[in-house]
N, CA and C of each residue as an Amber inpcrd file, in Angstrom:
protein
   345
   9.7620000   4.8300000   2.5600000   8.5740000   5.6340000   2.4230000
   8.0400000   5.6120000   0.9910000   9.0410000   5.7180000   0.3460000
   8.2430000   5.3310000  -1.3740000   7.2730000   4.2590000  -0.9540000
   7.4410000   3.2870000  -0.9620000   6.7640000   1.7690000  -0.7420000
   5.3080000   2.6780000  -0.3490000   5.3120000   2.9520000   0.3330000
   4.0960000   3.6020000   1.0850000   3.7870000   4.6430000   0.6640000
   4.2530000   5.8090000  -0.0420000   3.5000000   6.4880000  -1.3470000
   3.1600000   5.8570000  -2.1890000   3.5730000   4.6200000  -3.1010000
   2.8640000   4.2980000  -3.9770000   1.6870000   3.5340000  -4.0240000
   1.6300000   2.9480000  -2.6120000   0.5670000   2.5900000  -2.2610000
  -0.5260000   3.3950000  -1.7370000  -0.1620000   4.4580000  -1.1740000
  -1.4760000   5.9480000  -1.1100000  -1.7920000   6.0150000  -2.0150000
  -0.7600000   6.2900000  -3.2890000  -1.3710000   6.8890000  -4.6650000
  -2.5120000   6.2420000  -4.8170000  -2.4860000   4.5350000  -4.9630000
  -3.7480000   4.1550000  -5.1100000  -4.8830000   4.1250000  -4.5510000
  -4.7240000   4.2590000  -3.3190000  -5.5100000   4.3350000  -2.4670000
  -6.4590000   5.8990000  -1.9570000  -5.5730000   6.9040000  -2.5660000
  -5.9400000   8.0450000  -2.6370000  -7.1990000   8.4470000  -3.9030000
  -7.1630000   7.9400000  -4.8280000  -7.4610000   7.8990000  -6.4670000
  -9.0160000   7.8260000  -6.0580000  -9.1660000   6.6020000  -5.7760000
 -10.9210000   6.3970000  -5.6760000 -11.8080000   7.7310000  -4.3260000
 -10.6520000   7.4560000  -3.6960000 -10.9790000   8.9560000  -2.6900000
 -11.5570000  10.3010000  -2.7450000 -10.3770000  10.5370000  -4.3790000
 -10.3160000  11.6930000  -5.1530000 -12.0980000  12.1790000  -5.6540000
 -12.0000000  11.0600000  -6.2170000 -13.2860000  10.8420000  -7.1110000
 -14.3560000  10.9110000  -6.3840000 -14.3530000  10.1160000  -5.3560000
 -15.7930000  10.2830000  -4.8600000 -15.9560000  11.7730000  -3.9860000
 -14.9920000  12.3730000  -3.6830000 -14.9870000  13.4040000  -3.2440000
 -15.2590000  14.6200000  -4.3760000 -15.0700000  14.5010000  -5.3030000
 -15.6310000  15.1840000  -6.6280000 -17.4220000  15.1650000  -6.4250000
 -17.3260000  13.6130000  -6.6090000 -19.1270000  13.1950000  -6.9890000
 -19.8960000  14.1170000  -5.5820000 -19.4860000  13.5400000  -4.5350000
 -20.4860000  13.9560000  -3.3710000 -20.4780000  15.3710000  -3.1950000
 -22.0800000  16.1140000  -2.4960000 -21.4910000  16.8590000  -2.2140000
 -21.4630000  17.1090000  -0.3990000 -20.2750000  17.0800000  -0.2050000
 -20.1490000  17.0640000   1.7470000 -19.1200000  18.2410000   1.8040000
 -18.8300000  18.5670000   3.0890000 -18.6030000  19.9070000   3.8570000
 -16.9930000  19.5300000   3.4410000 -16.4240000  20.7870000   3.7960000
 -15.1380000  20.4390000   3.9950000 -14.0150000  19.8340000   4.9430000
 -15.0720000  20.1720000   5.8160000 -14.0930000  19.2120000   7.7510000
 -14.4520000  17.4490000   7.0740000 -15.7780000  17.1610000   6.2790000
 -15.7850000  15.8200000   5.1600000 -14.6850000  15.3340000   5.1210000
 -14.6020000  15.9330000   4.1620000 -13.6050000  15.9310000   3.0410000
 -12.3500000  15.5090000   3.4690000 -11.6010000  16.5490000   4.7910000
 -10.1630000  16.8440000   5.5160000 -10.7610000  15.3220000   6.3530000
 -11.6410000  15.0110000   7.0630000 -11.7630000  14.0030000   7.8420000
 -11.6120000  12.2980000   6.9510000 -11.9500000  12.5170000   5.6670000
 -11.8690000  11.2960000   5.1250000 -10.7550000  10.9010000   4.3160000
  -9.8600000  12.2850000   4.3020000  -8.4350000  12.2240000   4.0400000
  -7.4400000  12.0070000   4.7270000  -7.6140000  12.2660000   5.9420000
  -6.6900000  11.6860000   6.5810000  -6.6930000  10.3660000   7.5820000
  -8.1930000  10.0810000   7.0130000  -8.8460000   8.6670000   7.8620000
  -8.0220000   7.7670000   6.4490000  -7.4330000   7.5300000   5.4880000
  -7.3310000   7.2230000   4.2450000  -5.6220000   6.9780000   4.5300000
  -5.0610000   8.0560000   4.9910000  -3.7170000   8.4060000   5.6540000
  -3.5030000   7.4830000   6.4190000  -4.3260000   7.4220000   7.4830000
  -4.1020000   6.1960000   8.6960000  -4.3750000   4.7060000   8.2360000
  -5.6040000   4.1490000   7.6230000  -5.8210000   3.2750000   6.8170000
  -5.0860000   2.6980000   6.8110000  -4.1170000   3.4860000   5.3690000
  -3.2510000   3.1250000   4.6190000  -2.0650000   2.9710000   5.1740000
  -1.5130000   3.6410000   6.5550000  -0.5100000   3.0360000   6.9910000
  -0.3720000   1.9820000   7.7850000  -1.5170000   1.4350000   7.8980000
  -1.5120000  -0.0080000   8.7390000  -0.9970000  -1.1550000   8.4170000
  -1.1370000  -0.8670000   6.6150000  -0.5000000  -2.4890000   6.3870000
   1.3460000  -2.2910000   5.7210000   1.7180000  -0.5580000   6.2050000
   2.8620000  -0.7540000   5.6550000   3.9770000  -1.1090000   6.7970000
   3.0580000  -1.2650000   7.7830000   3.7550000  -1.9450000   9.0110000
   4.4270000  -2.7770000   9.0260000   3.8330000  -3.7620000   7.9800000
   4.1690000  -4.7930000   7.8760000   5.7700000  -5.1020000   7.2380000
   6.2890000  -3.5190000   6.3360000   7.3770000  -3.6330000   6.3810000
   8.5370000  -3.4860000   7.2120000   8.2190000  -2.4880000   7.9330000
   8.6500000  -2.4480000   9.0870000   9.1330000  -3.1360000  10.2200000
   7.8930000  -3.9520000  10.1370000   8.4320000  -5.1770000  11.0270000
   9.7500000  -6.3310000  10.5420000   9.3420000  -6.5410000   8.6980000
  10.4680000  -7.0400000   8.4500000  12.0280000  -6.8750000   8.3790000
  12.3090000  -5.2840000   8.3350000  13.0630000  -4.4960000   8.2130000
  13.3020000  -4.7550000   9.8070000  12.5730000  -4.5580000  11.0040000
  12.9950000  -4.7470000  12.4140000  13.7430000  -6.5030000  12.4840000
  13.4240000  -7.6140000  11.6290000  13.4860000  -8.4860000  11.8470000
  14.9680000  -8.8970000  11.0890000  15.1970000  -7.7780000  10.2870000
  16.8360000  -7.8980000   9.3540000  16.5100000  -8.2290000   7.9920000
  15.3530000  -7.8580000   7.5960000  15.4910000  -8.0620000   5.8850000
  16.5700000  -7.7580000   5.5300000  16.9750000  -8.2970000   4.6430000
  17.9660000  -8.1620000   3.3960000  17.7090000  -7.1480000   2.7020000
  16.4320000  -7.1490000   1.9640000  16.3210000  -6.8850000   0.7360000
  16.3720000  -5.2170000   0.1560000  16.8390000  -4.8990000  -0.7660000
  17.6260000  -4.1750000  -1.1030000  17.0180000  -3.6230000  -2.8530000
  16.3460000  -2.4910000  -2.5480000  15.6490000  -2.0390000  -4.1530000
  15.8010000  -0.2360000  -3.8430000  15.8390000   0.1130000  -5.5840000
  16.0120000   1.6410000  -5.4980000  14.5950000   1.9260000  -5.2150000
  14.5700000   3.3410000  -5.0890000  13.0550000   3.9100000  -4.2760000
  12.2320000   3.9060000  -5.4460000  12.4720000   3.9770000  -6.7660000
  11.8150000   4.0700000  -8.5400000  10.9070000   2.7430000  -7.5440000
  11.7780000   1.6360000  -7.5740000  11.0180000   0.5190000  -7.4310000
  10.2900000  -0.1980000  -6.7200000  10.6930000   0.0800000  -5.4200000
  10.1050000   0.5870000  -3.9510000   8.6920000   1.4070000  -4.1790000
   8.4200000   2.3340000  -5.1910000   7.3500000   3.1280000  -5.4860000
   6.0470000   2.1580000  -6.0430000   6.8790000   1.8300000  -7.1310000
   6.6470000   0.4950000  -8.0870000   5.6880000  -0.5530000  -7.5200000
   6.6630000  -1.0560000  -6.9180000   5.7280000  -2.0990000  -5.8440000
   4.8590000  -1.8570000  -4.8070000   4.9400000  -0.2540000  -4.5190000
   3.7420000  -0.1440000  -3.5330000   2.3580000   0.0580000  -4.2810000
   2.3630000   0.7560000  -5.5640000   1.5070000   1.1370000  -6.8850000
   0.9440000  -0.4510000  -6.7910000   1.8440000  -1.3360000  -6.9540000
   1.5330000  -2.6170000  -7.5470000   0.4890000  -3.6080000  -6.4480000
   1.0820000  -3.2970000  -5.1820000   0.6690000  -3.9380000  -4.2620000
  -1.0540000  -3.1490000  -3.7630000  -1.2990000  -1.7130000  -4.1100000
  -2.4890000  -1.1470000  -3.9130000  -3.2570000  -1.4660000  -5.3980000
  -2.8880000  -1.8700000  -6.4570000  -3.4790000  -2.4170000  -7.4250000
  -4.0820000  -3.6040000  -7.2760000  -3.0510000  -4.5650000  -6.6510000
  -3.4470000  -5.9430000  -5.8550000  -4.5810000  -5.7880000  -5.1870000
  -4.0770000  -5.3770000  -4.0610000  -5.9420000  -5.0780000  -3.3150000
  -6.9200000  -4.6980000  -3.6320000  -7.1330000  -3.3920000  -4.8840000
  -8.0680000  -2.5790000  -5.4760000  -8.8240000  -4.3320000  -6.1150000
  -7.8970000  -4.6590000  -6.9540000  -8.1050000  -5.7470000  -7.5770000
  -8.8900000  -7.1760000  -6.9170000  -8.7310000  -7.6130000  -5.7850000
  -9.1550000  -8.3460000  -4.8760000 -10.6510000  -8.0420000  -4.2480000
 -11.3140000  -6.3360000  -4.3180000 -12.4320000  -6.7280000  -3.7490000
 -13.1480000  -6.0830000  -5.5410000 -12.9020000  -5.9120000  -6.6310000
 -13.5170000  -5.3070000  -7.6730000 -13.5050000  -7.3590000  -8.7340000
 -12.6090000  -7.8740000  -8.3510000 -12.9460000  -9.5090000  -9.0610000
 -14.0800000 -10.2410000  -8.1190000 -13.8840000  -9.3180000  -6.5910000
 -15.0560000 -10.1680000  -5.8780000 -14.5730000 -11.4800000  -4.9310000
 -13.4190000 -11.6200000  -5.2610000 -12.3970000 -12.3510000  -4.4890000
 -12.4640000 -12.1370000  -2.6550000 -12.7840000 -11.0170000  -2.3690000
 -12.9580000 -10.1160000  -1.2150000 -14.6080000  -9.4730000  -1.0620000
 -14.8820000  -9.3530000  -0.0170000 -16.7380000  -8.5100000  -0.0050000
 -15.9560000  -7.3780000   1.0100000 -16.8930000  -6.3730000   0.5620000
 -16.4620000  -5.4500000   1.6000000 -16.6340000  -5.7460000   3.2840000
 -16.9630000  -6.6570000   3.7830000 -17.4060000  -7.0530000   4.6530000
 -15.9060000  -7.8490000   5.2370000 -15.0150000  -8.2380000   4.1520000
 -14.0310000  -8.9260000   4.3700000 -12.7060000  -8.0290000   4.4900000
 -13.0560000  -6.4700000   4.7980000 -11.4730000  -5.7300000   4.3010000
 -10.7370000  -5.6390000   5.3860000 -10.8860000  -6.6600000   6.3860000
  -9.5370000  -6.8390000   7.4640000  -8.5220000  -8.0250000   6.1970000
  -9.4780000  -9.0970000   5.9550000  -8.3230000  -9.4000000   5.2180000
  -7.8100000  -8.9820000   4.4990000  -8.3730000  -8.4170000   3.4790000
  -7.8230000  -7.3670000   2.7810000  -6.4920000  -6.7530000   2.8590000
  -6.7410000  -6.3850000   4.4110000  -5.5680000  -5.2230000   4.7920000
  -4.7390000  -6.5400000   5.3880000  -5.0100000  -7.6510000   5.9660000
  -3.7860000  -8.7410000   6.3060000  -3.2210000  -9.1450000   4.9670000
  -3.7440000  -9.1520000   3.9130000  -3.0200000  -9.5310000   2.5470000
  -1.8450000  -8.4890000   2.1360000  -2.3310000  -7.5890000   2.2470000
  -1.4840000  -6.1590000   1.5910000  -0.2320000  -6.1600000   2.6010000
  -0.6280000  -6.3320000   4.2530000   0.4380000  -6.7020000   5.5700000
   1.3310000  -7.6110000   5.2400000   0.3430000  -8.6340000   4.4910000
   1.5060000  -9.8790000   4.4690000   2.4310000  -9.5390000   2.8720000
   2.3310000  -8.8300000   2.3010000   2.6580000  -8.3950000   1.0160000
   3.0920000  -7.4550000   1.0720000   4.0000000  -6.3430000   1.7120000
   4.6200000  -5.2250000   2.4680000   5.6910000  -6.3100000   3.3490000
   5.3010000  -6.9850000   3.9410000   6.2510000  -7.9780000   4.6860000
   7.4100000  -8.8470000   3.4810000   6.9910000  -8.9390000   2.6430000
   7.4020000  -9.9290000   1.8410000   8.3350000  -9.0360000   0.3680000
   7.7800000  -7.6790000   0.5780000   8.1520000  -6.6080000  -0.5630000
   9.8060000  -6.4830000  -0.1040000   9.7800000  -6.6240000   1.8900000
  11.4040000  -6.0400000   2.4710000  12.5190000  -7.2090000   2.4170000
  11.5060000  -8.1940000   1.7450000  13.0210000  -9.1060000   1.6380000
  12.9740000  -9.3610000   0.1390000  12.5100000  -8.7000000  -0.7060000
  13.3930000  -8.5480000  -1.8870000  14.5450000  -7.6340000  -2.6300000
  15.2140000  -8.3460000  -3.4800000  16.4870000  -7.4200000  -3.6220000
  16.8820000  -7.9280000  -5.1390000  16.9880000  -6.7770000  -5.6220000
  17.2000000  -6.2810000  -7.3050000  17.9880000  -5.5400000  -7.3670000
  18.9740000  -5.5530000  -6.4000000  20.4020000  -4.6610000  -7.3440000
  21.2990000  -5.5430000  -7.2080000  21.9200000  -5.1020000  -7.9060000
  23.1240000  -6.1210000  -8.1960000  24.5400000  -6.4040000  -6.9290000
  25.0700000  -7.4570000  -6.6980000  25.9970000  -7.3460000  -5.8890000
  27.2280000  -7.4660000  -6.8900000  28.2170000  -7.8720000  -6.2950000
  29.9130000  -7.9530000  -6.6500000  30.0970000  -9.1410000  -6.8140000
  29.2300000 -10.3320000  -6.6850000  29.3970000 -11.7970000  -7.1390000
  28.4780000 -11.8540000  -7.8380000  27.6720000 -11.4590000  -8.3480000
  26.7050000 -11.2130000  -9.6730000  27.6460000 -10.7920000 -11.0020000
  28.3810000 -10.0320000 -10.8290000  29.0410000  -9.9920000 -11.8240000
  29.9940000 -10.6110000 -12.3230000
């Protein structure tokens, strides 16, 4: 679940803000927050599935956080270089899927033949 808070965080942020700027009702507001909620858990499926499939991979939750921060930076990043049109944010969300998939088979702690 870290993985997937740190990827809300980012995804929450621009949310924040425009919900400042505008001014809309409050059922708004509660409706575009938790439309943001669902969103955002679509592409952490994608770990899931790897984790159903026997990932390995093996990280503390610090870093697990880390990489979800990193991976909603990725995407933020992808339609603000223009790389992406808003017109394109299924891929979008298949990039971040395929990058949540790929987060559960990494592993950064140490084993007993490492040392």
């Amino acid at each position: 679940m870290y993985l997937y808070f740190g990827y809300l965080l980012v995804q929450l942020y621009p949310l924040v803000i425009k919900l400042f700027q505008l001014n809309i009702s409050i059922s708004s507001m509660l409706f575009s927050v938790v439309i943001v909620f669902l969103w955002s858990f679509i592409p952490f499926i994608g770990y899931w599935l790897a984790k159903l499939l026997k990932a390995k991979g093996k990280v503390s939750e610090y870093t697990l956080f880390i990489f979800g921060v990193s991976i909603g930076v990725v995407e933020n990043a992808l339609f603000y270089f223009d790389f992406l049109t808003n017109k394109q944010s299924t891929i979008g969300t298949f990039i971040v899927f395929c990058l949540f998939f790929i987060a559960a088979y990494i592993s950064t702690n140490k084993t007993d033949s490492d040392s």
